[in-house]
Backbone as a printed PyTorch tensor [residue, N CA C, xyz], in Angstrom:
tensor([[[  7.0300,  20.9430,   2.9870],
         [  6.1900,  20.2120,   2.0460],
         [  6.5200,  18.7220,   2.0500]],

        [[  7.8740,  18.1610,   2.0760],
         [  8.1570,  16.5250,   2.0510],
         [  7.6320,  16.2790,   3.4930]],

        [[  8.0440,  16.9620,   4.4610],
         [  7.0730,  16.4070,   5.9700],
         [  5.7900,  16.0180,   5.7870]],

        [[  4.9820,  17.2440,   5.2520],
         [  3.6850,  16.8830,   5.2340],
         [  3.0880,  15.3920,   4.0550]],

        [[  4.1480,  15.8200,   2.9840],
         [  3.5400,  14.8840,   2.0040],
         [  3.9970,  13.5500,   2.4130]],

        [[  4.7220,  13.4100,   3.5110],
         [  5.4480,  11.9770,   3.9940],
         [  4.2270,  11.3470,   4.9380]],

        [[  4.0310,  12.2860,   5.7030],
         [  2.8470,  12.2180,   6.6900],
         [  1.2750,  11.7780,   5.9700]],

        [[  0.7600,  12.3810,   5.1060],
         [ -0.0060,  12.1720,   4.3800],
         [  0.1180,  10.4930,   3.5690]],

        [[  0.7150,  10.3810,   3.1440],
         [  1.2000,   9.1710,   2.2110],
         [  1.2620,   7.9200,   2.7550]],

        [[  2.5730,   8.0620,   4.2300],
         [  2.2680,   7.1020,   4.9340],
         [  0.7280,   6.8350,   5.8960]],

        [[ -0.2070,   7.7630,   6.3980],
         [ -1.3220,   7.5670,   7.0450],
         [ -2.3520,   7.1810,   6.1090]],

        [[ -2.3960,   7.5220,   4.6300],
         [ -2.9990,   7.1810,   3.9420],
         [ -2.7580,   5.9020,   3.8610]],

        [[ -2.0090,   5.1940,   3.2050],
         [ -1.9590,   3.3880,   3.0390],
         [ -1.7840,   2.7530,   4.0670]],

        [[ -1.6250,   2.9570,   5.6850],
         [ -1.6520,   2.4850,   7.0560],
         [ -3.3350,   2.0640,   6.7630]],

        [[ -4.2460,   3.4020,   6.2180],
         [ -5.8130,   3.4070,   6.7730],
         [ -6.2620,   2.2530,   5.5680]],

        [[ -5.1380,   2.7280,   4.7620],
         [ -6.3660,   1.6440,   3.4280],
         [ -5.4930,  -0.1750,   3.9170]],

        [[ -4.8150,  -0.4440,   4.3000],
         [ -4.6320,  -1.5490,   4.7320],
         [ -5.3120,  -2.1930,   5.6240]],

        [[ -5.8080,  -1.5650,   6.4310],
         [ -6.5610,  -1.4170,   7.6880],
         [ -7.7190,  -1.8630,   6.7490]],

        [[ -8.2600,  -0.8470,   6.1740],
         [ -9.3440,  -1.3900,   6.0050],
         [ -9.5390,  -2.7130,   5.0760]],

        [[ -8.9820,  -2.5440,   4.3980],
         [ -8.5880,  -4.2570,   3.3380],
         [ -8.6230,  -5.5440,   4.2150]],

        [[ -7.6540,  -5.3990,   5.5560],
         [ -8.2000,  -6.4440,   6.3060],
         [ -9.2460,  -6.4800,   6.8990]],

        [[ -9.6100,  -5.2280,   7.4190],
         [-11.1260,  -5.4830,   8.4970],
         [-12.2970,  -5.8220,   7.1510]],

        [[-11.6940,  -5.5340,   5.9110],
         [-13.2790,  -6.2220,   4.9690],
         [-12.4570,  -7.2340,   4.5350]],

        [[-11.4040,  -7.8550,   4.7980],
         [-11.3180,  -9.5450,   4.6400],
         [-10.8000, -10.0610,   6.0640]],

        [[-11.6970, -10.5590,   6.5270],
         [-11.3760, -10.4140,   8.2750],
         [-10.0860, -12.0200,   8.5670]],

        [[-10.2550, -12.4760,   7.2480],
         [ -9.7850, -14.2300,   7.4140],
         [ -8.3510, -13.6610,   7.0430]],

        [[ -7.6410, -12.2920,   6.0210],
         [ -6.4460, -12.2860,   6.2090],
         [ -6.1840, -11.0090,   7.2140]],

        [[ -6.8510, -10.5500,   8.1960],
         [ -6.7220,  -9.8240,   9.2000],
         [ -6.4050, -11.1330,  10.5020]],

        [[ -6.9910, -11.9250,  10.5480],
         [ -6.2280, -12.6290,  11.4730],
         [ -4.9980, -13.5670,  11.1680]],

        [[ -5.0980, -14.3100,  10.3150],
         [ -3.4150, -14.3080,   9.3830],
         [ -2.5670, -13.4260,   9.6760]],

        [[ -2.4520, -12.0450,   9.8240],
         [ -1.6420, -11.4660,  10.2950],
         [ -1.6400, -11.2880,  11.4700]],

        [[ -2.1820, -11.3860,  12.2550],
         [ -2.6680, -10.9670,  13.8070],
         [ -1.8870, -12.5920,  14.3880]],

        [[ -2.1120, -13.2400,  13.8080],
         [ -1.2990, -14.6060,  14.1830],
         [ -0.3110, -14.8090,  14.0090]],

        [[  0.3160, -14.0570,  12.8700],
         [  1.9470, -14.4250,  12.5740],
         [  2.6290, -12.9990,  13.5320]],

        [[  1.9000, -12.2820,  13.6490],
         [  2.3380, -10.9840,  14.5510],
         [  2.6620, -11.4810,  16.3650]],

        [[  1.5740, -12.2200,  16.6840],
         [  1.6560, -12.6350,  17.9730],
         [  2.7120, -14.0440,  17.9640]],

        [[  2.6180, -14.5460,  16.5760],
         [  3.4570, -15.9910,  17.4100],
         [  4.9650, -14.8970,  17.2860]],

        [[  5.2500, -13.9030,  16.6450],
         [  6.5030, -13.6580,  17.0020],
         [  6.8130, -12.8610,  18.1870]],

        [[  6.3060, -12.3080,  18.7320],
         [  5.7950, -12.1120,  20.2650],
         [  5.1230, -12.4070,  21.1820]],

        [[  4.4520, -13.3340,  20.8680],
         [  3.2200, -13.7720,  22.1170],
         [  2.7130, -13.0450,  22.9070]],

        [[  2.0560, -12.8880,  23.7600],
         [  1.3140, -11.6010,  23.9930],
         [  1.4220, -10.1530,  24.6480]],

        [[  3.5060, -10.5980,  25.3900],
         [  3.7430,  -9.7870,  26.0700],
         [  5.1700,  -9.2470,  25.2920]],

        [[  4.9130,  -8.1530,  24.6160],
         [  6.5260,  -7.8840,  23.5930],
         [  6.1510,  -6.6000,  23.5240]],

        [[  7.3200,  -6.2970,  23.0270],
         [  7.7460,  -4.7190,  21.8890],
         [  7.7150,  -4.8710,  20.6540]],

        [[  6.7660,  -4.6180,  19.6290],
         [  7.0520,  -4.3870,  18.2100],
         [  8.4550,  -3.4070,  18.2800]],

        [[  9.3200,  -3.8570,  17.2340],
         [ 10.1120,  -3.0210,  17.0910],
         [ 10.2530,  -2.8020,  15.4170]],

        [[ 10.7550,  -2.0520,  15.1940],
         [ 11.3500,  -1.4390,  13.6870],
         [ 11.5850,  -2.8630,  13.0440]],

        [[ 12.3630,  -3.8910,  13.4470],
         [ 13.5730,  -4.4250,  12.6720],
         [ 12.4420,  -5.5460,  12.8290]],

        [[ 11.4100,  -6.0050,  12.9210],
         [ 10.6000,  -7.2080,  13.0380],
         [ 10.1210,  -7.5430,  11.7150]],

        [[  9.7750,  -6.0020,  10.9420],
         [  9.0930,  -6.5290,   9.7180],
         [ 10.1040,  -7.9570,   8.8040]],

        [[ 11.5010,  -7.7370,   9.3600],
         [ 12.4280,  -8.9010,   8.1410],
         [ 11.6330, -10.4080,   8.5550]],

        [[ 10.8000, -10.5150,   9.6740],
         [ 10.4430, -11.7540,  10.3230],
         [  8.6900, -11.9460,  10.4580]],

        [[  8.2900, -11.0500,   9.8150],
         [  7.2990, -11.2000,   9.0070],
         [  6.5970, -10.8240,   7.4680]],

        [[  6.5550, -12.3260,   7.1240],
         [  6.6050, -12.4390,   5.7280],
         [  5.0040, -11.8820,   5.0320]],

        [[  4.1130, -12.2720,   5.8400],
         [  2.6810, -11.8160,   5.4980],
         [  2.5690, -10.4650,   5.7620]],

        [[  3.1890,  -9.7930,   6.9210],
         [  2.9720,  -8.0720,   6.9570],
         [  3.5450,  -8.1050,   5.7670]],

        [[  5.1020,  -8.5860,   5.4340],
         [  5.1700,  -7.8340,   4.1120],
         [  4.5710,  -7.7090,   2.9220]],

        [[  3.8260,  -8.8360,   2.8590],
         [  2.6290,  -9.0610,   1.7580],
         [  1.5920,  -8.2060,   1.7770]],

        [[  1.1190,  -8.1040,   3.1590],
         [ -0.1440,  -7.8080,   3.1410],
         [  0.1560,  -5.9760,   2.9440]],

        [[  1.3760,  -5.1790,   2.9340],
         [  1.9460,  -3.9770,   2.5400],
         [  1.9600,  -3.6140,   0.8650]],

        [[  2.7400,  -5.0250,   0.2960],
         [  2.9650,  -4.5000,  -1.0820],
         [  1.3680,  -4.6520,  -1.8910]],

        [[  0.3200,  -5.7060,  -1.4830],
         [ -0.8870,  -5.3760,  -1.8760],
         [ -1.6790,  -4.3650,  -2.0530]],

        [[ -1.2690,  -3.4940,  -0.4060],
         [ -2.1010,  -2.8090,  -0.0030],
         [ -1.5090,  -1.5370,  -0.9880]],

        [[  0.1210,  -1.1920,  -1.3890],
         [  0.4500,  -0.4380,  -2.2210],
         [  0.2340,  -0.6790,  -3.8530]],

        [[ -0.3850,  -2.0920,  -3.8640],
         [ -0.5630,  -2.2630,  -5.7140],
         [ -2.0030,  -1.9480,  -5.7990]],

        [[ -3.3130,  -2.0220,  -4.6670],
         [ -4.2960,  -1.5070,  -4.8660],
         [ -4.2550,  -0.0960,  -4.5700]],

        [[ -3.8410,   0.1790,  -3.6240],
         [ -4.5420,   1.9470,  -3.3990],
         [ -2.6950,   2.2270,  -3.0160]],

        [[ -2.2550,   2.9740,  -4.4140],
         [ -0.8930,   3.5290,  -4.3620],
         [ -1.2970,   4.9430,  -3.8220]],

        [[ -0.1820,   5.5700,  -2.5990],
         [ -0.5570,   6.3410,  -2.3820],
         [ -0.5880,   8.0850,  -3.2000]],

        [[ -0.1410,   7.7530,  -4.0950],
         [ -0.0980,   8.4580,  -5.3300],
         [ -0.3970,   8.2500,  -6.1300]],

        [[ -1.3680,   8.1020,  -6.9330],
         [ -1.9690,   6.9090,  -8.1850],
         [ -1.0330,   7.6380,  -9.4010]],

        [[ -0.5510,   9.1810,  -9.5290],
         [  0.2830,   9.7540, -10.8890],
         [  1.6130,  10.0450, -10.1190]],

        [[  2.1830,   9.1110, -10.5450],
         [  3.6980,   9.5880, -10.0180],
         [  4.1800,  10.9710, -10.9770]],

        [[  5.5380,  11.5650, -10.5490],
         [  6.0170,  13.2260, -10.7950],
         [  5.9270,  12.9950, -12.1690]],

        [[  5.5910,  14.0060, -12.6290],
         [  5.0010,  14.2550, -14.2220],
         [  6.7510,  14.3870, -14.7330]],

        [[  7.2450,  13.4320, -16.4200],
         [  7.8810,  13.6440, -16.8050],
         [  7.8920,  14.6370, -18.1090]],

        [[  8.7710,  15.2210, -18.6400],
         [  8.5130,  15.9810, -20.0980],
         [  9.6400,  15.4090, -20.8670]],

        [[  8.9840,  15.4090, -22.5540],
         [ 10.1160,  14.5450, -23.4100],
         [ 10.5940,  15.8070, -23.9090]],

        [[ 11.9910,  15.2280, -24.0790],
         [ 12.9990,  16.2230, -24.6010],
         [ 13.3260,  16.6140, -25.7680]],

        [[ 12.9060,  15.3170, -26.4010],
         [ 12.5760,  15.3840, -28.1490],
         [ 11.5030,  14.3290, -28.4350]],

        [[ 11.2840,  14.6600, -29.9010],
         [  9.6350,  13.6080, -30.1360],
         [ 10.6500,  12.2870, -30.2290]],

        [[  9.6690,  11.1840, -29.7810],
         [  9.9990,  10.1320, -29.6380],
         [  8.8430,   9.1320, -30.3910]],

        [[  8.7980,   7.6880, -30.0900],
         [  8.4900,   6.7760, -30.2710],
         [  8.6060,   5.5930, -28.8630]],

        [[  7.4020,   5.3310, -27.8480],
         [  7.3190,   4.5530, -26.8590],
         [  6.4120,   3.2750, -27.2630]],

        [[  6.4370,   2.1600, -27.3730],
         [  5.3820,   0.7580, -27.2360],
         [  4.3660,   1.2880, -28.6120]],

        [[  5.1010,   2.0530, -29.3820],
         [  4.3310,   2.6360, -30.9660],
         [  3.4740,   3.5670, -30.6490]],

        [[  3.9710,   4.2200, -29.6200],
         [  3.1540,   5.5390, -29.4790],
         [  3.9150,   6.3530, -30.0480]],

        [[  3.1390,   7.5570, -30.2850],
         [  4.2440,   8.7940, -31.0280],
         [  4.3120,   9.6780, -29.4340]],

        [[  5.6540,  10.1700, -28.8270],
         [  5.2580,  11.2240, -28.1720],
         [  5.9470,  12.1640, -28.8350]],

        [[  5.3650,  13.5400, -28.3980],
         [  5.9750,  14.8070, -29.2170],
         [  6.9210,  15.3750, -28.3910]],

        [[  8.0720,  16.1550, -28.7780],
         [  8.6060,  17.0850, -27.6620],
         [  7.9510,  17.8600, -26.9870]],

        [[  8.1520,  18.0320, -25.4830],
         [  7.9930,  18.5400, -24.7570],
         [  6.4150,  18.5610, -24.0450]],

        [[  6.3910,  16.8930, -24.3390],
         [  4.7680,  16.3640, -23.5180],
         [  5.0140,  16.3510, -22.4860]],

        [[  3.8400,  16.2080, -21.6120],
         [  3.9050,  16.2680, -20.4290],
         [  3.5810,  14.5710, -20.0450]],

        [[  4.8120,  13.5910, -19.3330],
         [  4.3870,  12.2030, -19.4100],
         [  3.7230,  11.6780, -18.2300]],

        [[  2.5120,  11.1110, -17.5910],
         [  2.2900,  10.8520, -16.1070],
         [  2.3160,   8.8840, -16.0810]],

        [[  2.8720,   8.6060, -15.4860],
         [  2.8660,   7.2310, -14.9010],
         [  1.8710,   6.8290, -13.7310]],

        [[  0.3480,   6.3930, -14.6500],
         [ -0.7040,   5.3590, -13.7110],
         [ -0.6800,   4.6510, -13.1160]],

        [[  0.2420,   4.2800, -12.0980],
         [  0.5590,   3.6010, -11.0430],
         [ -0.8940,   2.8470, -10.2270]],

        [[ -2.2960,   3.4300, -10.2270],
         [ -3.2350,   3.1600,  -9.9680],
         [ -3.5360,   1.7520, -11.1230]],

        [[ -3.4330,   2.5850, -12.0170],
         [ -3.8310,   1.6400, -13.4590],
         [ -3.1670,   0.2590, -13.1600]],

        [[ -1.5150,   0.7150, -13.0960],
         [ -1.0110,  -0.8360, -13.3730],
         [ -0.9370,  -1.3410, -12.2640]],

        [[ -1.3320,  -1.2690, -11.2110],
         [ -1.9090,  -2.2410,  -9.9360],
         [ -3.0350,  -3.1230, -10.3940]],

        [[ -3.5190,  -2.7200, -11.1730],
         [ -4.9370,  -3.5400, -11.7360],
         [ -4.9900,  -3.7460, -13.0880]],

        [[ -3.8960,  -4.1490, -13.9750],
         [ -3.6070,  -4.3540, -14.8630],
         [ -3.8100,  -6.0560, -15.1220]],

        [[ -4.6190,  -6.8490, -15.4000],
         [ -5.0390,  -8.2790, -15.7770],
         [ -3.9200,  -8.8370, -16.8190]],

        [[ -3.1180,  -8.2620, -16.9480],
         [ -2.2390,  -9.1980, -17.7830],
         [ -0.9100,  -9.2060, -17.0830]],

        [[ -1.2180,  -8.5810, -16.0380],
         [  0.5160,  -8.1510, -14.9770],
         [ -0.0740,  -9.0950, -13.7740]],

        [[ -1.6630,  -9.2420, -13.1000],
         [ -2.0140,  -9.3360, -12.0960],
         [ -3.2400, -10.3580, -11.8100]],

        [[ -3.0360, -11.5170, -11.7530],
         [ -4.3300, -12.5100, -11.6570],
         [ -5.1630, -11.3430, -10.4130]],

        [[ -6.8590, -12.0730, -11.0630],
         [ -7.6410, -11.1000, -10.1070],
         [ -7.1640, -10.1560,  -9.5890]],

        [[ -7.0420,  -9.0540, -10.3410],
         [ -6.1970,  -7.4850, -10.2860],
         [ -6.6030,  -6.4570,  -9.2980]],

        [[ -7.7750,  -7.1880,  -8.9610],
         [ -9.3160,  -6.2710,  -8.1770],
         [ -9.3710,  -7.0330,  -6.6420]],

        [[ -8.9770,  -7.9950,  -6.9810],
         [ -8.9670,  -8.7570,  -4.8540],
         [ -8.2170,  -8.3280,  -3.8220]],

        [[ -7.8340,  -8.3860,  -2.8540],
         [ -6.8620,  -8.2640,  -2.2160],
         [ -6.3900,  -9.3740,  -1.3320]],

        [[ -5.5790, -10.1200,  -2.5040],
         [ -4.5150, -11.4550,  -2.3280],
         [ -3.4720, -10.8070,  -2.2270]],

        [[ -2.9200, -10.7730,  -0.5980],
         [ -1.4240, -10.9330,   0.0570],
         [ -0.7710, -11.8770,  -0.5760]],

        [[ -1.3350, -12.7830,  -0.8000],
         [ -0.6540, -14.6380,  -0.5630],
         [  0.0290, -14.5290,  -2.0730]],

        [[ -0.1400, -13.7430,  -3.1240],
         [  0.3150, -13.5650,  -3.9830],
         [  2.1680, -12.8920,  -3.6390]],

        [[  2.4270, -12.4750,  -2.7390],
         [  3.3550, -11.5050,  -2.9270],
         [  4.5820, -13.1060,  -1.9360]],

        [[  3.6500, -14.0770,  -1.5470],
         [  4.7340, -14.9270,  -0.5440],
         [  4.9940, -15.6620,  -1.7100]],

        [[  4.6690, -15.5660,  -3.4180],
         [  5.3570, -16.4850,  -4.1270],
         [  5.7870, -16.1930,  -4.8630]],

        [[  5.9880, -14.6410,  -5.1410],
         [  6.7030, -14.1630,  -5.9970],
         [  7.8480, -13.0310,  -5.3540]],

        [[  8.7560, -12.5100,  -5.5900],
         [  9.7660, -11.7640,  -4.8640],
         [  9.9280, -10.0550,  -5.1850]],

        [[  8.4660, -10.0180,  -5.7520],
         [  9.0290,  -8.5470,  -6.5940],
         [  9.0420,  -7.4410,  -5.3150]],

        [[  9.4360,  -6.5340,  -5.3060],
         [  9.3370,  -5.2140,  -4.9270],
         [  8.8590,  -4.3770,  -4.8010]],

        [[  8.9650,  -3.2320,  -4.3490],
         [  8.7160,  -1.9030,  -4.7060],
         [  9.2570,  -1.1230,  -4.7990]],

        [[ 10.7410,  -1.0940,  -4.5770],
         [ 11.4590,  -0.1230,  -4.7070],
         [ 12.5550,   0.3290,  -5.4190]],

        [[ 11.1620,   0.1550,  -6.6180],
         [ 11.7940,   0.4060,  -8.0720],
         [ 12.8320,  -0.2050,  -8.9590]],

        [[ 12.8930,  -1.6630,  -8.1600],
         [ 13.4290,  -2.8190,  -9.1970],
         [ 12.4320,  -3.3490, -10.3210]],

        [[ 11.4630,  -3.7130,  -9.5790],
         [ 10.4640,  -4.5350, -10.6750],
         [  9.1010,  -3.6990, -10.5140]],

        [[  9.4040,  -3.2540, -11.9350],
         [  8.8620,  -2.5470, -12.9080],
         [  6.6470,  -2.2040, -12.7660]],

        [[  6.6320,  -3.4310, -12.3840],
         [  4.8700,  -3.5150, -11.9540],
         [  4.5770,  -3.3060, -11.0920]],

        [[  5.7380,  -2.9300, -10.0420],
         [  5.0780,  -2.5950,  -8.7100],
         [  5.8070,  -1.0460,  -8.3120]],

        [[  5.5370,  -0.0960,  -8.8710],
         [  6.5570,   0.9430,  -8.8070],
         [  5.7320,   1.8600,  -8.0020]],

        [[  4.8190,   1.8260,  -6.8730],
         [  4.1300,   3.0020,  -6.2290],
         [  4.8030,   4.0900,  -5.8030]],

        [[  6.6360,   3.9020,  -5.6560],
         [  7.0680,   5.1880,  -5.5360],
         [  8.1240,   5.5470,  -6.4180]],

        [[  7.3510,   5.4710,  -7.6610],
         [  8.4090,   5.5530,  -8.6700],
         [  9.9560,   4.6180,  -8.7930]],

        [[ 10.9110,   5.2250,  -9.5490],
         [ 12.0980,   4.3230, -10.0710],
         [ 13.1450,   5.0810, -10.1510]],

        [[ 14.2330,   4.4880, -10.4320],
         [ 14.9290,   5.4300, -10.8220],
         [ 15.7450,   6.5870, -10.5200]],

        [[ 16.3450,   7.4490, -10.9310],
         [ 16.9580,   8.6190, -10.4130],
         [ 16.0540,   9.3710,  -9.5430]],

        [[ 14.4880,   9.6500, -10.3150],
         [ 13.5150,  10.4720,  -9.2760],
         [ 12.1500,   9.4450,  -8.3700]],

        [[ 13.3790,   7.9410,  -7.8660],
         [ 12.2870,   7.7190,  -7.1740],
         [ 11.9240,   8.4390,  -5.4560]],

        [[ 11.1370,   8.5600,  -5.1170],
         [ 10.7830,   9.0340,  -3.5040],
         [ 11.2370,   9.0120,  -2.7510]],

        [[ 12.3330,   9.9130,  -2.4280],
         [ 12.9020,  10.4080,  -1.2300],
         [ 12.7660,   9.5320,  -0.0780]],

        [[ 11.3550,   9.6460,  -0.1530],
         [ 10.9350,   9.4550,   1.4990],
         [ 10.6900,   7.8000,   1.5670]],

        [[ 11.3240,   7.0660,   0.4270],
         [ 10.7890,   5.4060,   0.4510],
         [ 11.0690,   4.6960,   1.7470]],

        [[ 12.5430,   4.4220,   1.7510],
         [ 13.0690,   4.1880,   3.3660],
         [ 11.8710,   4.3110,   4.4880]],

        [[ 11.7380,   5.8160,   4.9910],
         [ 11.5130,   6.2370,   6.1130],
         [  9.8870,   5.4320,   6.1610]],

        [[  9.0200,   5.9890,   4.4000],
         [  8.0140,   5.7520,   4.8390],
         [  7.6360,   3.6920,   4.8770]],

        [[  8.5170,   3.2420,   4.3700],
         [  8.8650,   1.6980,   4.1260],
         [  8.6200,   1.1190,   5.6700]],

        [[  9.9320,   1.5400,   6.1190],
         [  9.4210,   1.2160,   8.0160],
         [  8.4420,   1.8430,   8.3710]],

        [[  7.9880,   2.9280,   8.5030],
         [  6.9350,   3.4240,   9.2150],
         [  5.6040,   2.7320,   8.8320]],

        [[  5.2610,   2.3890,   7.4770],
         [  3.9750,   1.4530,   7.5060],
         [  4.1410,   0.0710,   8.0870]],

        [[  4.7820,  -0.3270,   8.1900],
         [  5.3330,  -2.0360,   8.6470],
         [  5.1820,  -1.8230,   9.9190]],

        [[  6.0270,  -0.6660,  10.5860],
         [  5.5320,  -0.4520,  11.9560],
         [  4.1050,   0.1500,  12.6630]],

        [[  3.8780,   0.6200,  11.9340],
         [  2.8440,   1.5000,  12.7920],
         [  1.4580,  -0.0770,  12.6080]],

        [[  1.4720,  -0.1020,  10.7060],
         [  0.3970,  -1.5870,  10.7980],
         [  0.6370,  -2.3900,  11.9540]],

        [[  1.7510,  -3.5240,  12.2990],
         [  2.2990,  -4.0010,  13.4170],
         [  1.8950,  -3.9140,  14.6800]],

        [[  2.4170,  -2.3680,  15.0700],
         [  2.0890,  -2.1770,  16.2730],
         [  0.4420,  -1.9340,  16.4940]],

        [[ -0.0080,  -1.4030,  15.8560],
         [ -1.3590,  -1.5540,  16.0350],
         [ -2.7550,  -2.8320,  15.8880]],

        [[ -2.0470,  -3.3420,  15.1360],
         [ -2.5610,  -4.9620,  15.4440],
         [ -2.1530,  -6.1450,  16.4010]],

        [[ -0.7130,  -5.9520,  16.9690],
         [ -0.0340,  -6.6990,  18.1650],
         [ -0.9480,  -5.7450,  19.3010]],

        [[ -1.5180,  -4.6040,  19.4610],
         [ -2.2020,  -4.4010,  21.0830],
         [ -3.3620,  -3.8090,  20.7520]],

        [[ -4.0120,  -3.6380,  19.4450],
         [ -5.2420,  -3.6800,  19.6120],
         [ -6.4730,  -4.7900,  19.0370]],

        [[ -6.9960,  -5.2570,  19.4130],
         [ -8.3020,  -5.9570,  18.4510],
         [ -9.2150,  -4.6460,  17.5850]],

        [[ -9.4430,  -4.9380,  16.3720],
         [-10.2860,  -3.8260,  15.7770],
         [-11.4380,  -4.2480,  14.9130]],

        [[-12.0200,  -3.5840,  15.7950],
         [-13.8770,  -3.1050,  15.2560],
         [-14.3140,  -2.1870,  14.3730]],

        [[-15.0400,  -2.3810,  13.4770],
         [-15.6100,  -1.4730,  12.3070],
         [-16.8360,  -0.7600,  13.8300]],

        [[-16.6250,   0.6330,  13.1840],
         [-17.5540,   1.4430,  14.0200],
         [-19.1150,   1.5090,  13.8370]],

        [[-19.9370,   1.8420,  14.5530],
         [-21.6700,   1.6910,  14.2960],
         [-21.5560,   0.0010,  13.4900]],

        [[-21.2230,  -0.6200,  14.6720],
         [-21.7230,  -2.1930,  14.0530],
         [-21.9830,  -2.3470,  12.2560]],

        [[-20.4590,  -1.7830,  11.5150],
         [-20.8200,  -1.7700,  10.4320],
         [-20.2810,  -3.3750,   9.9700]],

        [[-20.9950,  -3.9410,   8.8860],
         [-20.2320,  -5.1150,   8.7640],
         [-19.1100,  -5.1510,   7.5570]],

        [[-18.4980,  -5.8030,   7.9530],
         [-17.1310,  -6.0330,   6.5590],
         [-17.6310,  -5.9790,   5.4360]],

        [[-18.6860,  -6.5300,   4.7960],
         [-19.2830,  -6.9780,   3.6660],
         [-19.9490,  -5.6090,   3.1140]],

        [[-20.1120,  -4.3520,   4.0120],
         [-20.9540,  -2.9360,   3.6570],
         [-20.2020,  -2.2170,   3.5180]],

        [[-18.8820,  -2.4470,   3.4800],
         [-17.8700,  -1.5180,   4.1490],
         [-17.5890,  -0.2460,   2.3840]],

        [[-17.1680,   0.8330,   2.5330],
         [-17.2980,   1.6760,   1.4680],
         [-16.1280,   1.6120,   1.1050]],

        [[-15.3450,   0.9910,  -0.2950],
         [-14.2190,   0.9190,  -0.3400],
         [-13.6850,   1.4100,  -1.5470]],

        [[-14.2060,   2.5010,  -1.7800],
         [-14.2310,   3.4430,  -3.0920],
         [-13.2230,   4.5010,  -3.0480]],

        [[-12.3730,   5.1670,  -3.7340],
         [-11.5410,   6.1510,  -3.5230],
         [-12.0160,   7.3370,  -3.8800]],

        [[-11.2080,   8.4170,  -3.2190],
         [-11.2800,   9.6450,  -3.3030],
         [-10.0580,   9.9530,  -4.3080]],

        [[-10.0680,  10.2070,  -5.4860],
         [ -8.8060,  11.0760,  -6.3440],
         [ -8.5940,  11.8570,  -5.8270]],

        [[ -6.7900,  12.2710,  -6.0640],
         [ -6.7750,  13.5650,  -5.9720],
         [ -5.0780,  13.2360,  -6.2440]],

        [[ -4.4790,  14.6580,  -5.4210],
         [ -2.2790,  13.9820,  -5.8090],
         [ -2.3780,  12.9310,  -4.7180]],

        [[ -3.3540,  12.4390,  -3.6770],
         [ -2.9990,  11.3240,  -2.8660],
         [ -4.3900,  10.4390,  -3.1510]],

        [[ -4.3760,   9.4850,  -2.7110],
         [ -5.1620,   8.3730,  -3.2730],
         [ -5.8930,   7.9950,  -1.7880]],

        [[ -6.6570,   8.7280,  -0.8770],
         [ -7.6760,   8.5680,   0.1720],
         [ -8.8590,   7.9730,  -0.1070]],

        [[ -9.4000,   6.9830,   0.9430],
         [-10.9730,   6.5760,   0.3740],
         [-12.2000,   7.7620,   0.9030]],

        [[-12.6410,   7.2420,   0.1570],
         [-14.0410,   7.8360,  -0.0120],
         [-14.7220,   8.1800,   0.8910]],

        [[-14.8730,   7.2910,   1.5740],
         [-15.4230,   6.9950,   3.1700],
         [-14.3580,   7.1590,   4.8150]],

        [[-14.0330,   7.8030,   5.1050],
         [-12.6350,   7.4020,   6.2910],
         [-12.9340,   6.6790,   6.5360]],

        [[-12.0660,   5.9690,   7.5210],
         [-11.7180,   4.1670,   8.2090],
         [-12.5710,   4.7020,   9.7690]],

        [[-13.3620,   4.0550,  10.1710],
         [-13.7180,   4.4820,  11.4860],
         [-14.0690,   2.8190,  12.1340]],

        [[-13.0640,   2.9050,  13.3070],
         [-12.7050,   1.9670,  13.7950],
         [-12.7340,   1.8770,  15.3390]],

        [[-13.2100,   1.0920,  15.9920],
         [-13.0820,   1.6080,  17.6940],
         [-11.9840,   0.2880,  17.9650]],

        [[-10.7130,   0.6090,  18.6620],
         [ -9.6730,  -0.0130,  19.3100],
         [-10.4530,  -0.5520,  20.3370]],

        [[-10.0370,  -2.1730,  20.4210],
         [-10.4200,  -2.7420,  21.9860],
         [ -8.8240,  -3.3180,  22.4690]],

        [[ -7.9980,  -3.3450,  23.4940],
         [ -7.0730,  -3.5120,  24.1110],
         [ -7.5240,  -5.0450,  23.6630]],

        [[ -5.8690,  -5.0570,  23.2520],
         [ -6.0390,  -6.8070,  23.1220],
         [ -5.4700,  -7.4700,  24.3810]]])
């Protein structure tokens, strides 16, 4: 079950990044440029590159504050009735953390709804469960196992697939039509799949 749900999670926010740039094509080449000047046209993406690019890393924690790949992180239960931000909770509620929600929260997030990278090169927050607004894989004692593994694997796989391919929206669709609506569910997929034809760069 963690294989699959690792697999799932990471291919899910690889596709929704993907598509975030191919429908903003001006920070799809922003990255495609800071990707090549650190290789120029003949290299190896490797693992350890993401520390030397600052916009992949941006253009990652965006892509996890809009479409988290879990929008309800693991359901907590209270142990006794409490009192949270003047809420009453009762014993033994069942608590879920909207991680979807507070990606688009207007008092945490100028234009909560865009997808501004350039936001993340001036501020230093995280995701891995230091600062508090950006928590897509939870915090804490029960944050996600799989953060690490799946941490590199989106940095890489985005990377490598933009250092050797150029990418095309499929049936001459244009950026501006593109369907960028989600599918609910325990993973956070769009609506529409990403359909894309690779041209060798």
């Amino acid at each position: 079950d963690l294989f699959v749900a690792g697999i799932d999670t990471t291919s899910t926010t690889v596709e929704w990044a993907m598509a975030e740039l191919l429908h903003n094509p001006s920070k799809l080449t922003k990255l495609r440029e800071e990707i090549q000047q650190i290789h120029g046209k003949s290299g190896q993406i490797e693992e350890s590159d993401a520390s030397n690019l600052p916009y992949l890393r941006a253009v990652v924690k965006e892509t996890l504050r809009l479409h988290p790949p879990v929008p309800f992180l693991v359901p907590h239960k209270s142990k006794d009735d409490g009192e949270l931000a003047g809420y009453m909770i009762p014993k033994d509620a069942q608590i879920l953390v909207n991680v979807w929600s507070m990606g688009r929260d207007s008092s945490i997030w100028a234009n909560p709804n865009s997808f501004e990278p350039e936001r993340f090169l001036k501020i230093e927050t995280d995701y891995k469960g230091r600062d508090f607004e950006l928590v897509p894989f939870g915090a804490g004692r029960r944050i996600c196992p799989g953060l690490p593994l799946a941490s590199r694997s989106i940095h890489y796989i985005l990377a490598s697939l933009l250092y050797h391919f150029d990418l095309k929206l499929a049936d001459e669709l244009k950026s501006d039509d593109m369907d960028m609506s989600h599918m609910f569910g325990v993973t956070l997929h769009k609506a529409q799949p990403l359909l894309v034809v690779p041209i060798k760069a």
